[in-house]
PDB file with one MODEL, atoms N, CA, C and O in Angstrom:
MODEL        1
ATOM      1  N   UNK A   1      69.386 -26.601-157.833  1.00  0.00           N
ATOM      2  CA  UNK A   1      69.177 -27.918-158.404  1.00  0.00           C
ATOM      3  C   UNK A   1      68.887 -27.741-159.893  1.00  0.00           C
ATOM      4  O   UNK A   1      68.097 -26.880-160.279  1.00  0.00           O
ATOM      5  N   UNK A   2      69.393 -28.387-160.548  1.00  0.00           N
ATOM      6  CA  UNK A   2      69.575 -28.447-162.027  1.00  0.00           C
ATOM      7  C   UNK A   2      68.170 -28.910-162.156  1.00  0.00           C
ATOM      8  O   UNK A   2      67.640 -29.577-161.268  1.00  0.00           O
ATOM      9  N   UNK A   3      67.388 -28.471-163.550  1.00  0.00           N
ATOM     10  CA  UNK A   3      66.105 -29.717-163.940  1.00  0.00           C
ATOM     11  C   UNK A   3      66.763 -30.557-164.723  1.00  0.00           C
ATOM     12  O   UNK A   3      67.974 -30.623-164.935  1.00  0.00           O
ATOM     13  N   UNK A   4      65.708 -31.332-165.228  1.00  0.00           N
ATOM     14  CA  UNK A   4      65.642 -32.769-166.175  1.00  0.00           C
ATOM     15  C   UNK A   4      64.681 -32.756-166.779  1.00  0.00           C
ATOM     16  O   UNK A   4      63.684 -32.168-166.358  1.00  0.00           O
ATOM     17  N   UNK A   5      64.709 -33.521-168.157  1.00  0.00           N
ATOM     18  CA  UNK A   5      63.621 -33.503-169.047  1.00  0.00           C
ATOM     19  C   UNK A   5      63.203 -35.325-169.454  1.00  0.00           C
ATOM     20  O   UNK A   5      63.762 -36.083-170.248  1.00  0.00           O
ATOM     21  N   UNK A   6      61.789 -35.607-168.364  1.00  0.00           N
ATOM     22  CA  UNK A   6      62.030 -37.137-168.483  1.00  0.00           C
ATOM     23  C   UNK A   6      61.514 -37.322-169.612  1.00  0.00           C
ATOM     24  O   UNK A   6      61.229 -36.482-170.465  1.00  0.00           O
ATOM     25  N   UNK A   7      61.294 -39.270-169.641  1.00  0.00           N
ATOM     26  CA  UNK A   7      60.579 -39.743-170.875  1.00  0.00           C
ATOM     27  C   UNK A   7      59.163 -39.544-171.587  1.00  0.00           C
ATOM     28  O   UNK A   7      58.699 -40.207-172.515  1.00  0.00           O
ATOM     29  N   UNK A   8      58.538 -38.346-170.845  1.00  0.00           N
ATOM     30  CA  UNK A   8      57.479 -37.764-170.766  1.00  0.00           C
ATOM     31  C   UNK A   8      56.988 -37.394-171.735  1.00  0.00           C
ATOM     32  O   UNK A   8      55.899 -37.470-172.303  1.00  0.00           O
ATOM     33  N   UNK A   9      58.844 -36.562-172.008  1.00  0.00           N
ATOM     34  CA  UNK A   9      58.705 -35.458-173.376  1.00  0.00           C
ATOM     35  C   UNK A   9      57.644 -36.072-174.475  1.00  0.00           C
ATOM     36  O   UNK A   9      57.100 -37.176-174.468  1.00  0.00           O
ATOM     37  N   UNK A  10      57.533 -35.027-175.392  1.00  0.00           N
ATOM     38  CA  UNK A  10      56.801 -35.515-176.867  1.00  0.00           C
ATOM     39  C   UNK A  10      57.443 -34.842-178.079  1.00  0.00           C
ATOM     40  O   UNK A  10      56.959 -34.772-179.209  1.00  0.00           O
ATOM     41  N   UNK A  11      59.229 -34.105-177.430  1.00  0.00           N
ATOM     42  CA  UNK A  11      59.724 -33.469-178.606  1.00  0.00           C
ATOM     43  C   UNK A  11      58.735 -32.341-179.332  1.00  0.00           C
ATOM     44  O   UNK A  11      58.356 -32.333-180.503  1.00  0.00           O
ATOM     45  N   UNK A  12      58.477 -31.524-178.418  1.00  0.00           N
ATOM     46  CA  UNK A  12      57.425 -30.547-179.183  1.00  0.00           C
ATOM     47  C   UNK A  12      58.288 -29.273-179.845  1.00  0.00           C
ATOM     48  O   UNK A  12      57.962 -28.611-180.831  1.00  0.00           O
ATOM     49  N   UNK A  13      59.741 -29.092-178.838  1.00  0.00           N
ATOM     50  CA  UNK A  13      60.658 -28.244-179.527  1.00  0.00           C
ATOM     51  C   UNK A  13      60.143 -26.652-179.064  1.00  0.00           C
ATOM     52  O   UNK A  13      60.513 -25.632-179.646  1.00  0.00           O
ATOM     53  N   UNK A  14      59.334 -26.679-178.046  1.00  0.00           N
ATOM     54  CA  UNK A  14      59.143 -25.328-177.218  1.00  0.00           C
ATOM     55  C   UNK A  14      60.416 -25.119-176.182  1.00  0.00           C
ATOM     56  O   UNK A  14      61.069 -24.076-176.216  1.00  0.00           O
ATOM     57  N   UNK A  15      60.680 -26.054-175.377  1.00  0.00           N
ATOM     58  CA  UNK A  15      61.832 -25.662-174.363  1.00  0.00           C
ATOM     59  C   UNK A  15      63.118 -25.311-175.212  1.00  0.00           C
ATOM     60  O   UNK A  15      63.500 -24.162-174.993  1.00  0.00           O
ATOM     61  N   UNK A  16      63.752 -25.892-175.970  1.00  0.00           N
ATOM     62  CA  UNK A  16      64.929 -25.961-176.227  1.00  0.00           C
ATOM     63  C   UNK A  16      65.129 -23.919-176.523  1.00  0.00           C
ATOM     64  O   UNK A  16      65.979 -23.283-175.899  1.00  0.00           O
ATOM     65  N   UNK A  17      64.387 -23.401-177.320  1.00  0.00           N
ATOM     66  CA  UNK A  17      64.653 -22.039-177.611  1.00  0.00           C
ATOM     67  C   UNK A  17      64.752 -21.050-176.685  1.00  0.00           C
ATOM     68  O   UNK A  17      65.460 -20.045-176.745  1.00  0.00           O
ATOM     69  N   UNK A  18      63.512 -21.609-175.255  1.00  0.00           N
ATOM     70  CA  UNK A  18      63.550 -20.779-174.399  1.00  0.00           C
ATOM     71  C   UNK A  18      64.778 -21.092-173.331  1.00  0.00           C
ATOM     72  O   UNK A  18      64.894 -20.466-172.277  1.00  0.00           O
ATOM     73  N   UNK A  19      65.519 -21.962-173.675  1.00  0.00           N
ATOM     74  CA  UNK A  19      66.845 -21.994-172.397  1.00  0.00           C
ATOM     75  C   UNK A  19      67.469 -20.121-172.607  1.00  0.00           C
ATOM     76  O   UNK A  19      67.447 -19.553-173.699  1.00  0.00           O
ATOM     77  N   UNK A  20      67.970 -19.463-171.310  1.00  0.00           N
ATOM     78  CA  UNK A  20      68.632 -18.743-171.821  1.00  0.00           C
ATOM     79  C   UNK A  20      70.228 -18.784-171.777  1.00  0.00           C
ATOM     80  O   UNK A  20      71.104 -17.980-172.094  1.00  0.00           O
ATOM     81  N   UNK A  21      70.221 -20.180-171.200  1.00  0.00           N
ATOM     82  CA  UNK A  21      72.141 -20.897-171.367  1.00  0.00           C
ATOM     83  C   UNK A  21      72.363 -21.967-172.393  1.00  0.00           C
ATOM     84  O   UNK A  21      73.289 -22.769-172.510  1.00  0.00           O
ATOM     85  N   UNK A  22      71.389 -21.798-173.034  1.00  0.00           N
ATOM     86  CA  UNK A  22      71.281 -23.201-174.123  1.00  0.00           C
ATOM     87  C   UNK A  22      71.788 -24.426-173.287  1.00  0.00           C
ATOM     88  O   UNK A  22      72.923 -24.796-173.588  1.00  0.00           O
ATOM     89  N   UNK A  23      71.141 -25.138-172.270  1.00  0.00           N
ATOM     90  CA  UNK A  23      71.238 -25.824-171.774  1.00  0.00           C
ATOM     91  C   UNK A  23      70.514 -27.207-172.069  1.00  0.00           C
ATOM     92  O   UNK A  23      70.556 -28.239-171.400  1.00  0.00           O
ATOM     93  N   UNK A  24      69.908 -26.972-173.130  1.00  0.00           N
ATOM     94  CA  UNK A  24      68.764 -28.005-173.634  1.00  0.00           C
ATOM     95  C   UNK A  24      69.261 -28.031-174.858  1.00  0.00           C
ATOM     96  O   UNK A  24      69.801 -27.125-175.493  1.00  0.00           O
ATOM     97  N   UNK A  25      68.941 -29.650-175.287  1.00  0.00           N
ATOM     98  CA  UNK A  25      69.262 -29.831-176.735  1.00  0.00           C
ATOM     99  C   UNK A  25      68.421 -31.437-177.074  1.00  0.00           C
ATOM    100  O   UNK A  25      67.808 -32.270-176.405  1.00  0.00           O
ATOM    101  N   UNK A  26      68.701 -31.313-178.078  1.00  0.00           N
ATOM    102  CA  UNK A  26      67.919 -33.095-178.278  1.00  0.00           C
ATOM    103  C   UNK A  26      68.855 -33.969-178.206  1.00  0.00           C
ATOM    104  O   UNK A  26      69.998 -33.898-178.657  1.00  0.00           O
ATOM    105  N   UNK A  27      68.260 -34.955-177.522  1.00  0.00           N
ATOM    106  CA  UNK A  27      69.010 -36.193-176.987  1.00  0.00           C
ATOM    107  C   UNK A  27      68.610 -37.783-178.071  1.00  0.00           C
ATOM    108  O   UNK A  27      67.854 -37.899-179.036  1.00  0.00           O
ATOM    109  N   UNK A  28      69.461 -38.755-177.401  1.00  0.00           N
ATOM    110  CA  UNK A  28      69.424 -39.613-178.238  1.00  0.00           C
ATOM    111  C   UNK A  28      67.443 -40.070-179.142  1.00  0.00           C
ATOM    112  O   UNK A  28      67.240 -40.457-180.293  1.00  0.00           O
ATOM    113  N   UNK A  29      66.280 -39.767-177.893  1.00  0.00           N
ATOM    114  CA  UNK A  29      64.831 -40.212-177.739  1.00  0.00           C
ATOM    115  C   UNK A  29      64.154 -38.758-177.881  1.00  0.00           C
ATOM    116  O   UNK A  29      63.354 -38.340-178.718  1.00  0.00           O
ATOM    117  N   UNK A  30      64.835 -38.049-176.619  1.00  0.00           N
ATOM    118  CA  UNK A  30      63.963 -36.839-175.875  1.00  0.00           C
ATOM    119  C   UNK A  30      64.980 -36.065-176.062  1.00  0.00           C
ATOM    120  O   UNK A  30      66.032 -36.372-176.624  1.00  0.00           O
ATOM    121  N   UNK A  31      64.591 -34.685-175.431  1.00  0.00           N
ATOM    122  CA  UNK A  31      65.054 -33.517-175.054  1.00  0.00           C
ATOM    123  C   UNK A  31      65.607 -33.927-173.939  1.00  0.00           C
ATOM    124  O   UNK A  31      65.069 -34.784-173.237  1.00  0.00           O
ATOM    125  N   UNK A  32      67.334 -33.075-173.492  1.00  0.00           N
ATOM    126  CA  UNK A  32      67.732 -33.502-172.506  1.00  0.00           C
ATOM    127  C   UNK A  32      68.368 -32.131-171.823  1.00  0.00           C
ATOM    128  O   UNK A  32      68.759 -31.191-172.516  1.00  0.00           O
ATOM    129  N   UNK A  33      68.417 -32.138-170.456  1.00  0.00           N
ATOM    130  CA  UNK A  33      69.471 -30.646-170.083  1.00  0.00           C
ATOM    131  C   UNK A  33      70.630 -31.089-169.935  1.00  0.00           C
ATOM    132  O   UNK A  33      70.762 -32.309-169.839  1.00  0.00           O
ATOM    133  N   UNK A  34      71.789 -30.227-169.876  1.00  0.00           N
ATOM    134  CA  UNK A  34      72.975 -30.100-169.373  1.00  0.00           C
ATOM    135  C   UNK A  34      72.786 -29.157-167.864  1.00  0.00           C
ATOM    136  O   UNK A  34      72.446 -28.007-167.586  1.00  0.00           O
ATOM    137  N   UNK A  35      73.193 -30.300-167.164  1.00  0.00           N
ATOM    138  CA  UNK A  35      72.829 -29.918-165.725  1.00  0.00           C
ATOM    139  C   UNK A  35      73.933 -28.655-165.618  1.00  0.00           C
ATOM    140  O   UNK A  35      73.644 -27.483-165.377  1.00  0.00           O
ATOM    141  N   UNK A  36      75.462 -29.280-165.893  1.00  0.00           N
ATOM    142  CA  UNK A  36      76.554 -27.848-165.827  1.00  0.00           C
ATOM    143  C   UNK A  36      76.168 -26.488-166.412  1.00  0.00           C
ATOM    144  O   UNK A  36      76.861 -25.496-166.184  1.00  0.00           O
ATOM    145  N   UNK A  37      75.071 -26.438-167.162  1.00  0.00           N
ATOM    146  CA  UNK A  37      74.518 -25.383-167.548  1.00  0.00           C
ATOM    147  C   UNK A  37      73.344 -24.865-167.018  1.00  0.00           C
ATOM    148  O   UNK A  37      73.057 -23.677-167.165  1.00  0.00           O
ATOM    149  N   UNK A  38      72.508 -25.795-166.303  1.00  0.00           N
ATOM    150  CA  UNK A  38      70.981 -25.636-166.205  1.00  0.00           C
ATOM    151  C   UNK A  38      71.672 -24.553-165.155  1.00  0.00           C
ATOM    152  O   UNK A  38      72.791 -24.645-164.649  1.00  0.00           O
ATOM    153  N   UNK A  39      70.526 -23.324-164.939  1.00  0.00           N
ATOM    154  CA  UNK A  39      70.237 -22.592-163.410  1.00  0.00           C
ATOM    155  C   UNK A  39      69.011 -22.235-163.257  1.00  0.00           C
ATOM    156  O   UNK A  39      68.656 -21.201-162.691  1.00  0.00           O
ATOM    157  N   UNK A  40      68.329 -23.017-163.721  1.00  0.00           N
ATOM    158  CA  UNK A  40      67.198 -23.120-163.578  1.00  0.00           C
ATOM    159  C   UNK A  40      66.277 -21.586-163.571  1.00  0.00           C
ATOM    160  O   UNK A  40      65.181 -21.308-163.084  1.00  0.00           O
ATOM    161  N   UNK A  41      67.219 -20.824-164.299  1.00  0.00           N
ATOM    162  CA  UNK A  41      67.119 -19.761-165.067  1.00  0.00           C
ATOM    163  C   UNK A  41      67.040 -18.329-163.817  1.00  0.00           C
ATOM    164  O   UNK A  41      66.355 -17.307-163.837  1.00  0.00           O
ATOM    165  N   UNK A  42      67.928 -18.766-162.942  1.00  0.00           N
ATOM    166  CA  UNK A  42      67.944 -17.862-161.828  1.00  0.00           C
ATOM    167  C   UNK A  42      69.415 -16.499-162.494  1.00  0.00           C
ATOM    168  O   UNK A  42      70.473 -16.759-163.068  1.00  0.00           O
ATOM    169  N   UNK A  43      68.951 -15.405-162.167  1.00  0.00           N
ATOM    170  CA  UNK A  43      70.106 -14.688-162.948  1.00  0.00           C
ATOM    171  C   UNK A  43      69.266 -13.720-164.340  1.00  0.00           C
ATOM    172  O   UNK A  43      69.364 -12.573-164.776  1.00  0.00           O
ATOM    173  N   UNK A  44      68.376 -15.041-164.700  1.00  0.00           N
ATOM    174  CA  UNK A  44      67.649 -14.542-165.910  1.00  0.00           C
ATOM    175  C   UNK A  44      65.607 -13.896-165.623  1.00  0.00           C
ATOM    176  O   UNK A  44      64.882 -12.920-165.811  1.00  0.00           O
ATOM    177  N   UNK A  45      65.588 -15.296-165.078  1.00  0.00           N
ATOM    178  CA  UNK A  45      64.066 -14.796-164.453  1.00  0.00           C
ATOM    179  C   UNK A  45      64.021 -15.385-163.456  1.00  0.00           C
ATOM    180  O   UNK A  45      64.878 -16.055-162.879  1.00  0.00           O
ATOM    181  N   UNK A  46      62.238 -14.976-163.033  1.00  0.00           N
ATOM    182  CA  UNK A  46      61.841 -15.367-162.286  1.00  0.00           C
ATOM    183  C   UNK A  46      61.309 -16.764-161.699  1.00  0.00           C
ATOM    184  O   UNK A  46      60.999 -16.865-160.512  1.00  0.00           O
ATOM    185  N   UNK A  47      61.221 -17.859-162.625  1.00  0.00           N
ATOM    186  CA  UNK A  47      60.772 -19.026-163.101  1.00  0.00           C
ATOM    187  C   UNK A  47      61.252 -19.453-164.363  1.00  0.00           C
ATOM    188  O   UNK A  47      61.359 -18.779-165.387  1.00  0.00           O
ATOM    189  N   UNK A  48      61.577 -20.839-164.150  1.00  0.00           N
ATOM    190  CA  UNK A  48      62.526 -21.590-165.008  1.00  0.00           C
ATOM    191  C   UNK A  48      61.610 -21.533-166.752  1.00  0.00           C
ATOM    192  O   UNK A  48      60.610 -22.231-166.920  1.00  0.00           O
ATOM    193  N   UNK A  49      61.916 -21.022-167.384  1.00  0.00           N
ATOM    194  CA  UNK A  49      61.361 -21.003-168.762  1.00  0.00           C
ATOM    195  C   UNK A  49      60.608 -22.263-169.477  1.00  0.00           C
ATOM    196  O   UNK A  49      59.482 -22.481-169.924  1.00  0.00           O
ATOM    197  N   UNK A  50      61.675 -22.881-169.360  1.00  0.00           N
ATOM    198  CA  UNK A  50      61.428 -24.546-169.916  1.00  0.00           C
ATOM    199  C   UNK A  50      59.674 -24.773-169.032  1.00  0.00           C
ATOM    200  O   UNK A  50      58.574 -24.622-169.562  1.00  0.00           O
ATOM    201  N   UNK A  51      59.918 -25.094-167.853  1.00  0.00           N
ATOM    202  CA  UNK A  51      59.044 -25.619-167.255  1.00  0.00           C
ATOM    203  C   UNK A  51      57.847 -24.689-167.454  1.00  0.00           C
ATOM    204  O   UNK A  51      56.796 -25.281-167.700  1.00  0.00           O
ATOM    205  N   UNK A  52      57.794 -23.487-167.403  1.00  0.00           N
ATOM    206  CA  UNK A  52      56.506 -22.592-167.750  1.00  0.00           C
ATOM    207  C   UNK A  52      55.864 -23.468-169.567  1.00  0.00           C
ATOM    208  O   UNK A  52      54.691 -23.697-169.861  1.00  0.00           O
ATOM    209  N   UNK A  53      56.626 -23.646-170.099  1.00  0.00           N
ATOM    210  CA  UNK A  53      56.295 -23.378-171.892  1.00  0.00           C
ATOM    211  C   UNK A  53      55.559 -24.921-172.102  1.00  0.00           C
ATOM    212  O   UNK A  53      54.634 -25.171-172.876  1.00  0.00           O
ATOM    213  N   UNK A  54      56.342 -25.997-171.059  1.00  0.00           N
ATOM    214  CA  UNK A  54      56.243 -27.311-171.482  1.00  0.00           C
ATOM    215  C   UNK A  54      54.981 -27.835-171.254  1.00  0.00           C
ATOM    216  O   UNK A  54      54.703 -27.986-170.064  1.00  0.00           O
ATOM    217  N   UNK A  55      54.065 -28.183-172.137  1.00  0.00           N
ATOM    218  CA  UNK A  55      52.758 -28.769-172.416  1.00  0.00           C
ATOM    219  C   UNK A  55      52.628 -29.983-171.979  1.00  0.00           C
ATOM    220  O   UNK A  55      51.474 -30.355-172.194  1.00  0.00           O
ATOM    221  N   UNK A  56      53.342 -30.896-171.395  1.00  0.00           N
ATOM    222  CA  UNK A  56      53.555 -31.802-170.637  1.00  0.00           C
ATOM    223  C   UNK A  56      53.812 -31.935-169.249  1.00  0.00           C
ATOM    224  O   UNK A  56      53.602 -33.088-168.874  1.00  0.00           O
ATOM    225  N   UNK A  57      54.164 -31.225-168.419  1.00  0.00           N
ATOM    226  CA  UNK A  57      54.691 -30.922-167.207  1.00  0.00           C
ATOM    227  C   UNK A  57      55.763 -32.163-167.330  1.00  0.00           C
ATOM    228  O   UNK A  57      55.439 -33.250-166.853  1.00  0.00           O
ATOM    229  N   UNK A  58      56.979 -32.008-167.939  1.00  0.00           N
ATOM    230  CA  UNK A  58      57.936 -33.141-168.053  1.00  0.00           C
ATOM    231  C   UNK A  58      59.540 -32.934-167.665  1.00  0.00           C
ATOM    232  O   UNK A  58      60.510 -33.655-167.899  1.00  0.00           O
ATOM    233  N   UNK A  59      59.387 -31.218-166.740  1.00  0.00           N
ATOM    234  CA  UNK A  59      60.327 -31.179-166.668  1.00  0.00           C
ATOM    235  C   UNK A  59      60.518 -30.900-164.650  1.00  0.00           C
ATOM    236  O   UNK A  59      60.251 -29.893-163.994  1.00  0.00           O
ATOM    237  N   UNK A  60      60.834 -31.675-164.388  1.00  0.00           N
ATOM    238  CA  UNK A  60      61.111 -31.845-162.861  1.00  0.00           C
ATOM    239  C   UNK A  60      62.713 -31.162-162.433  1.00  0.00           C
ATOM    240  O   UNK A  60      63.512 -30.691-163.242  1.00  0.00           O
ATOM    241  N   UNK A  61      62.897 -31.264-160.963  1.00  0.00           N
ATOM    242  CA  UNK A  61      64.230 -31.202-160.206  1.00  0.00           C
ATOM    243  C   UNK A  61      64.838 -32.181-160.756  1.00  0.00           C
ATOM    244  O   UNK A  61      64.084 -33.117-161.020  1.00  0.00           O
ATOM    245  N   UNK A  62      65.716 -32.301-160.982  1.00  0.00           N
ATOM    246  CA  UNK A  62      67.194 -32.905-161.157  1.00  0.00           C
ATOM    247  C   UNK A  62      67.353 -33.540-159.553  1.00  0.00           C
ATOM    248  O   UNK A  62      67.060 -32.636-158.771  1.00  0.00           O
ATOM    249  N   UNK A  63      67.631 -34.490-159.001  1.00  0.00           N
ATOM    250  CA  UNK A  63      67.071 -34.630-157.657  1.00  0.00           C
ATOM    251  C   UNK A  63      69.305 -35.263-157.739  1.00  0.00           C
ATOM    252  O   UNK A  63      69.932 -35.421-156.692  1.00  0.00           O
ATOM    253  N   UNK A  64      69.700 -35.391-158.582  1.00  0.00           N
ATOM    254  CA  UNK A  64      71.213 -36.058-159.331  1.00  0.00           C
ATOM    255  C   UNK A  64      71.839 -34.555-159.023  1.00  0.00           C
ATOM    256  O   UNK A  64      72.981 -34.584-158.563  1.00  0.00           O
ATOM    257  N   UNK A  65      71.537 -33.883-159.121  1.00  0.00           N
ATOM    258  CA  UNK A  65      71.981 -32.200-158.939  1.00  0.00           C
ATOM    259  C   UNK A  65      71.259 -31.139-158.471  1.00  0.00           C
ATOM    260  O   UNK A  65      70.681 -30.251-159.096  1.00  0.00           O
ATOM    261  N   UNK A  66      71.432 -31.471-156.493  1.00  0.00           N
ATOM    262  CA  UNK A  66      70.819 -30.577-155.926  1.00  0.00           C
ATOM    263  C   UNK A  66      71.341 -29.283-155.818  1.00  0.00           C
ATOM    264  O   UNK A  66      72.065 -29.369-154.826  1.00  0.00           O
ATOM    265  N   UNK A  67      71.403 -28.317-156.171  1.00  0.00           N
ATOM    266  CA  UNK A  67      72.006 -26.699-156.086  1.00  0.00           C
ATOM    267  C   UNK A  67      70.846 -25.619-155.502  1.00  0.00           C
ATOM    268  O   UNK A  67      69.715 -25.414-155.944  1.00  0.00           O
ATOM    269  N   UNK A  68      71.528 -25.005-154.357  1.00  0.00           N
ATOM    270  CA  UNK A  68      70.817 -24.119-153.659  1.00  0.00           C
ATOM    271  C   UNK A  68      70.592 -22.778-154.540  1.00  0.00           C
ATOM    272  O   UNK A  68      71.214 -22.582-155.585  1.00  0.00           O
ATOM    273  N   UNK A  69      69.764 -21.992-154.081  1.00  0.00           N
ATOM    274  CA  UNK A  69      69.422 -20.747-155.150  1.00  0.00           C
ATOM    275  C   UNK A  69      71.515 -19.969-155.440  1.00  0.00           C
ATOM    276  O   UNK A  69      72.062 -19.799-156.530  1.00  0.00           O
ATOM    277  N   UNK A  70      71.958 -19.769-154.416  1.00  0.00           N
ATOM    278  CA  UNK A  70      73.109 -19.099-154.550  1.00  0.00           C
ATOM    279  C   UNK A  70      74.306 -20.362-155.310  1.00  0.00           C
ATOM    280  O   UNK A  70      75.269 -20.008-155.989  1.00  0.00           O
ATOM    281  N   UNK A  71      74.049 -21.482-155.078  1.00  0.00           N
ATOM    282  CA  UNK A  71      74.960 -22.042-155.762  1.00  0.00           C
ATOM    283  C   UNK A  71      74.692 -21.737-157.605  1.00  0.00           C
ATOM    284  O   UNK A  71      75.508 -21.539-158.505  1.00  0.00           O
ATOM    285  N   UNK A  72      73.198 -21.815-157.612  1.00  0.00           N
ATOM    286  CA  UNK A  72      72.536 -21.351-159.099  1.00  0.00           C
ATOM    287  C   UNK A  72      73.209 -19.904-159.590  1.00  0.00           C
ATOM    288  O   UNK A  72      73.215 -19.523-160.760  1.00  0.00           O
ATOM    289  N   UNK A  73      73.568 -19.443-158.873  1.00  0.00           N
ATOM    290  CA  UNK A  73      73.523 -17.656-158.862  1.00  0.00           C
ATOM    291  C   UNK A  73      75.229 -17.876-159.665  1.00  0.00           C
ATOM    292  O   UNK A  73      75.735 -17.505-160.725  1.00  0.00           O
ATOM    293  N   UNK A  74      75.714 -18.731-158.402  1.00  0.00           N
ATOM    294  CA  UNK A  74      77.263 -18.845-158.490  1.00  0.00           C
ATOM    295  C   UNK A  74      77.475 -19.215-159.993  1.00  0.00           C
ATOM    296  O   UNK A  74      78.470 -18.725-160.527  1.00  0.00           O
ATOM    297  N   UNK A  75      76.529 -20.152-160.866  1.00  0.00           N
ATOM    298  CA  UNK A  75      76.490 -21.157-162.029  1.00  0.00           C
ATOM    299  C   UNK A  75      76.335 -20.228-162.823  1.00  0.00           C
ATOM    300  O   UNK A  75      77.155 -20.269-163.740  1.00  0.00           O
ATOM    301  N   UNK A  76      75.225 -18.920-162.898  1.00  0.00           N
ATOM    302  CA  UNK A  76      74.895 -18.401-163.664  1.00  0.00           C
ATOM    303  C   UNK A  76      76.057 -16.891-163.952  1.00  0.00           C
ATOM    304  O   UNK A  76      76.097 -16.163-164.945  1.00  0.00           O
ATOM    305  N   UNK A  77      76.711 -16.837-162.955  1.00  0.00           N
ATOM    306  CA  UNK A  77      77.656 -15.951-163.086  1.00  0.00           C
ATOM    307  C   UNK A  77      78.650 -16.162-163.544  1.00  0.00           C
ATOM    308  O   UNK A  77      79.242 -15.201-164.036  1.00  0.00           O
ATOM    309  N   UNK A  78      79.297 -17.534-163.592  1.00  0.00           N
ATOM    310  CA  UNK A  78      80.378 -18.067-163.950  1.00  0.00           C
ATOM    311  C   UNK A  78      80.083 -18.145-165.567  1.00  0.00           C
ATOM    312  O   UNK A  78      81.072 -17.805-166.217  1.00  0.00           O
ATOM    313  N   UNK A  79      78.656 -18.610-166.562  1.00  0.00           N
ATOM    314  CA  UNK A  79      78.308 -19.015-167.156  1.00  0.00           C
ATOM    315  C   UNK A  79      78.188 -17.726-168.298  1.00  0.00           C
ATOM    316  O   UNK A  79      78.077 -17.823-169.520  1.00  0.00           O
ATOM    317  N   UNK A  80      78.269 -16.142-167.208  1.00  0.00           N
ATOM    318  CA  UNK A  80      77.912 -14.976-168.011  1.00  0.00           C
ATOM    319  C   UNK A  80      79.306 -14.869-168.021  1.00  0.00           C
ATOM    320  O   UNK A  80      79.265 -14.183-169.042  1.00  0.00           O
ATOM    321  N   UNK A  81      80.505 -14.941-167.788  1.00  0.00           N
ATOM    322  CA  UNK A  81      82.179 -14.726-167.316  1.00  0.00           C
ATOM    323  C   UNK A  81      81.936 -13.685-166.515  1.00  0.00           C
ATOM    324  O   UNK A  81      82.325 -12.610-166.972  1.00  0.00           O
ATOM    325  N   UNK A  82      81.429 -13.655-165.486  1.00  0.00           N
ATOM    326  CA  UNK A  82      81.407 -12.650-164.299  1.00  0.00           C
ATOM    327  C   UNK A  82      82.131 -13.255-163.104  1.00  0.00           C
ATOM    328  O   UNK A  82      82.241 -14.394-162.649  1.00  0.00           O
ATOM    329  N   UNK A  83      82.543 -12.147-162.803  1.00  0.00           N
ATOM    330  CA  UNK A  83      83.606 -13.143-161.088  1.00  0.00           C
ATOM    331  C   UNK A  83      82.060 -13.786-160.209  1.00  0.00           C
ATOM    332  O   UNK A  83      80.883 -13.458-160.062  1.00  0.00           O
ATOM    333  N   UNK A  84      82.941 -14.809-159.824  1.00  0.00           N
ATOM    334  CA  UNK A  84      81.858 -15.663-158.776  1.00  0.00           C
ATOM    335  C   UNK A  84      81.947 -14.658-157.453  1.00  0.00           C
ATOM    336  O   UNK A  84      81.298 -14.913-156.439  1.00  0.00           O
TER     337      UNK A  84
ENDMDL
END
């Protein structure tokens, strides 16, 4: 499952650096993910980066893009150009 970054945010500009798919960027208000990118940083660590750093707790499941750990795996491999 992809995350999301709700209206929570406060634009503090901690998540966006720690994506390691650059999956985060600023949006029209807030910070927003690209779900086709998010993997919720499986591949990379152990726990999703964004959500560790964010001083808000503002970044939830994507509930719009449920993905199982291996579909994440599948995202993050495709995303490094590695065969799925």
């Amino acid at each position: 499952m992809a995350l999301m970054i709700t209206d929570e945010c406060i634009n503090c500009d901690v998540c966006e650096p720690e994506c390691p798919n650059q999956a985060i960027s600023m949006g029209e208000d807030y910070y927003v993910i690209e779900a086709s990118r998010c993997t919720e940083c499986v591949g990379h660590f152990e726990e999703p980066q964004c959500v560790q750093i964010c001083p808000v707790a503002c970044i939830p499941k994507d509930p719009a893009h449920a993905e199982d750990r291996e579909t994440l795996m599948q995202k993050y491999r495709r995303l490094q150009g590695q065969a799925a």
